[in-house]
C-alpha positions as CSV (number, residue, x, y, z in Angstrom):
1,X,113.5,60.7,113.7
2,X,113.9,57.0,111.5
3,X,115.5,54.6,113.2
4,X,116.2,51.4,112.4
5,X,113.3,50.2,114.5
6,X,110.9,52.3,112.3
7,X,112.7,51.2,108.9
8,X,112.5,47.6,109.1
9,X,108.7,47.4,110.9
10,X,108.0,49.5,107.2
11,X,109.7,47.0,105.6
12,X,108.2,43.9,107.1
13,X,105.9,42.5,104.1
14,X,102.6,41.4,106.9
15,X,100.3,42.9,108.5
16,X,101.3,44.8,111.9
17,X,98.5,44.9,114.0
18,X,99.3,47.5,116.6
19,X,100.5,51.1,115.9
20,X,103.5,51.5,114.4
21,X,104.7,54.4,115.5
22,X,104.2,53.7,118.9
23,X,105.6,50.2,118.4
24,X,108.8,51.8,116.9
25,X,109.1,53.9,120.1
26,X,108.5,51.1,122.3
27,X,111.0,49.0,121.0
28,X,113.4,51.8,120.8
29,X,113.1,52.9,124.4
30,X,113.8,49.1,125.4
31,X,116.7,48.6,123.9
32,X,118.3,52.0,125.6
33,X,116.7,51.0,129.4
34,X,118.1,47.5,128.6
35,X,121.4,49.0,127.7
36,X,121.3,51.7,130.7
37,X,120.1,48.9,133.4
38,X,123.3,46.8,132.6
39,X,125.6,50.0,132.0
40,X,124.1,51.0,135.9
41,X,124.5,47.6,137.3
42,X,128.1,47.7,135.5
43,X,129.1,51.5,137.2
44,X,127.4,50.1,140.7
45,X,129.8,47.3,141.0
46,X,132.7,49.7,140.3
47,X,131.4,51.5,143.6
48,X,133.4,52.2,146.8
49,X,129.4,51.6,148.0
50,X,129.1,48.2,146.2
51,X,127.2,47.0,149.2
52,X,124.7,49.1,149.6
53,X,124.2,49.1,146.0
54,X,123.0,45.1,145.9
55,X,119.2,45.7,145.3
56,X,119.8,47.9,142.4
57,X,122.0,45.9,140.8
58,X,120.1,43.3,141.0
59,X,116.9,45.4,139.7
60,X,119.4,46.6,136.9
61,X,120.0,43.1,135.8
62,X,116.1,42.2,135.9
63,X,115.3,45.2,134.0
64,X,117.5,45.2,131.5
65,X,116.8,41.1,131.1
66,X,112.8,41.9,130.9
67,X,113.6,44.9,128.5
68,X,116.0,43.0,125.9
69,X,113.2,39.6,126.0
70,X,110.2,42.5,125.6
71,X,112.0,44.1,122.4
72,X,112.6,40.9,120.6
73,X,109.5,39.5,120.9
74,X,107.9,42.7,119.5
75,X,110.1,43.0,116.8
76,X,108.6,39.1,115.6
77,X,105.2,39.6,114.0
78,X,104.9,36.7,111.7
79,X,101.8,34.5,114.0
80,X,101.5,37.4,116.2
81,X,99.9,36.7,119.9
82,X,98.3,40.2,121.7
83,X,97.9,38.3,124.7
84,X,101.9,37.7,124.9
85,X,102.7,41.2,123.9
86,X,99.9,42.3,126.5
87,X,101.4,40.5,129.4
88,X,105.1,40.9,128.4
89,X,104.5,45.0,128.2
90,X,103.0,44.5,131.9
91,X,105.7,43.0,133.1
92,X,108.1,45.4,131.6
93,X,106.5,48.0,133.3
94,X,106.4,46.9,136.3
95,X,110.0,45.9,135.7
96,X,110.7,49.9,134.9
97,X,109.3,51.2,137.4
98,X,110.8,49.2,140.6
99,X,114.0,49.6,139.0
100,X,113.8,53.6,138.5
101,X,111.9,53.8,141.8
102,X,115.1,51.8,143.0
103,X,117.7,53.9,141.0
104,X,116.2,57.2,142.0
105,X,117.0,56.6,145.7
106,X,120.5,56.6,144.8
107,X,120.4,59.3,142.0
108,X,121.5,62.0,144.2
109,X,125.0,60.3,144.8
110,X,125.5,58.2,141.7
111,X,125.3,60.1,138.2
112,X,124.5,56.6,136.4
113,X,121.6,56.0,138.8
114,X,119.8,58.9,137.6
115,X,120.6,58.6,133.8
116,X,119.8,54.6,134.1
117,X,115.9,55.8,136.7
118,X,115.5,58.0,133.6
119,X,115.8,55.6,130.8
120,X,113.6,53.2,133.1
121,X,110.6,56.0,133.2
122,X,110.8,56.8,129.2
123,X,110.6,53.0,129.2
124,X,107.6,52.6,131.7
125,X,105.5,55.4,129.5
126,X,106.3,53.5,126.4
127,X,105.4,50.2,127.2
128,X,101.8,51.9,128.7
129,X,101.2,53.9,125.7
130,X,101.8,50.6,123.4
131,X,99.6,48.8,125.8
132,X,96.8,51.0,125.5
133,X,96.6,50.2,121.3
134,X,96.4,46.3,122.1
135,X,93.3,45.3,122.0
């Protein structure tokens, strides 16, 4: 599939020095947990349940903030850092996983948990399988 993502990381006239391809996926499956972590937080707060729903919203909210930082700083590659791309994909995991352990616990009641835990997981893989081309 060619995504934006993919077009303009073929268009960028440097060097890229990490894998494109994975890259491109990583950058595409951030923008979509981002997007599901605040459309989840969003649907919680509309919740008879709101109450019980505090911790994942507030995991939503963290997520989808480390996602959205994550994928803008590895769409920049003009003075490119590893060791900033390194520990901002570690933290984006981490970030993924709490927050889809979190949803998950909920998914069985609330459709937008389990849509918003998946998007976190595709997210979590991602960021590892980008991780493991940084060297």
């Amino acid at each position: 599939m060619t995504t934006t993502t993919t077009a303009m990381l073929e268009a960028h006239p440097a060097g890229i020095n990490l894998d494109r391809g994975k890259l491109a996926a990583a950058i595409d499956a951030l923008i979509a947990c981002a997007q599901a972590c605040t459309a989840c937080a969003d649907s919680c707060l509309s919740e008879s349940s709101v109450a019980e729903l505090t911790k994942c919203v507030r995991t939503d909210l963290d997520c989808a903030d480390i996602c959205a930082t994550t994928a803008r700083v590895l769409s920049r590659h003009t003075g490119y850092d590893a060791d900033i791309s390194r520990s901002l994909l570690e933290a984006c995991a981490t970030a993924c996983k709490s927050c889809a352990d979190e949803c998950e616990g909920h998914a069985d009641m609330h459709e937008h948990c389990r849509i918003c835990a998946e998007a976190c997981r595709d997210c979590e893989r991602a960021c590892r399988d980008l991780l493991a081309t940084i060297s």
